[in-house]
N, C-alpha and C positions, 0 to 999 in steps of 0.2 A: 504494500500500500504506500502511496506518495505519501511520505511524510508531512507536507502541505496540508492535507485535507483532514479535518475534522470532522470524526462522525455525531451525530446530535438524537438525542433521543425527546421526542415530545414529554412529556410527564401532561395530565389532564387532570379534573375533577368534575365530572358531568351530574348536572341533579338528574337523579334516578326517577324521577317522573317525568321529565320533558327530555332527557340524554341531549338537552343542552350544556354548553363547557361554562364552567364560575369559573374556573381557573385553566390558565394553559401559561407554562413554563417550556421554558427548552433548556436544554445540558447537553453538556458534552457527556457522550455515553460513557464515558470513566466514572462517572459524577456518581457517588452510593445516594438510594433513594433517601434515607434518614435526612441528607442535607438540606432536602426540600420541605420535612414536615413541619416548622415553627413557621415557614408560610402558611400551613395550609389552614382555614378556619373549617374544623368540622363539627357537625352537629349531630343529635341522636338520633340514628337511622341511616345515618351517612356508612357506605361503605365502602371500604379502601383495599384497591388490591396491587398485589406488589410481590415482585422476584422473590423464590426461596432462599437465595442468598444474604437478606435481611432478616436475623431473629434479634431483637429485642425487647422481650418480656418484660422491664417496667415498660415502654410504651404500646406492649399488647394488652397490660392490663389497663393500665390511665383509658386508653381508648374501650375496651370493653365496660368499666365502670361507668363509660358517659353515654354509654350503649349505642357505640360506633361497631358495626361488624368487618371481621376483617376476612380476605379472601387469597389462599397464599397457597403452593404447592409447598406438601411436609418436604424437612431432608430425611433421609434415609436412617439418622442414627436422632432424628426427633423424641422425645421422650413426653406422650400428654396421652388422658384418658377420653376414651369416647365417648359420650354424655347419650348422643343419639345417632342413628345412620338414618339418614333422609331419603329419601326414593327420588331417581333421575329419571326424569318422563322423556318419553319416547322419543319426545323431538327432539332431548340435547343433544348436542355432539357427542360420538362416540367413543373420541379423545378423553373424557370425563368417566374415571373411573370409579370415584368415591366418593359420595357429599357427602362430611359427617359434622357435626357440633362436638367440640370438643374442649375441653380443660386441656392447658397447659401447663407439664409437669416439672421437676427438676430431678435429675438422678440424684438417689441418694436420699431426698426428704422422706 
C-alpha cells in the first residue's frame, strides 16, 4: 500500500427508529473505537455496536446500568453467563449464529 494514503473508517450513530445519523465521525482506521465514546451522547434504549476487539467492562457496565444495549461479537476465551438465548427468525442473515442476553463475567470471581 502507498504509504501516502490513508484508510478512514466512518464511525455512525443512527436513531433506531428513523436509521437516520445524530452523529457521523470519521478516523483513520488505526483509531481504537473507545476514542470516540466521550463524544458520543447516548440515551436509554440506545444501542451500540462495535469490533470484538474492544472489551471494556467498566464501560459495558456504566452503559448497561443506563440501559444502553450493547451488540458485539464474543472473543473466543470470553468468560460471561447466559441469562437467555433469543430465537433468530427466519429472515436474519444466516451469518448470525447466536443471539443471546448475557452477564459478563470475570475469571476467577
Amino acid at each position: 500500500m502507498d504509504s501516502r494514503k490513508v484508510e478512514l473508517r466512518p464511525d455512525m450513530l443512527l436513531a433506531a427508529d428513523s436509521y437516520v445519523a445524530k452523529f457521523i465521525h470519521f478516523t483513520s482506521a488505526a483509531t481504537h473505537d473507545q476514542c470516540l465514546f466521550p463524544e458520543l451522547s447516548l440515551e436509554a434504549g440506545d444501542m451500540i455496536c462495535f469490533d470484538k476487539s474492544y472489551i471494556d467492562s467498566t464501560q459495558f457496565y456504566d452503559w448497561s446500568q443506563q440501559g444502553i444495549y450493547l451488540v458485539t461479537r464474543m472473543k473466543e476465551n470470553a468468560v460471561y453467563e447466559v441469562i437467555s438465548e433469543l430465537d433468530i427468525p427466519d429472515t436474519c442473515d444466516h451469518g448470525v449464529i447466536k443471539d443471546e442476553l448475557i452477564q459478563v463475567t470475570t475469571k476467577g470471581w
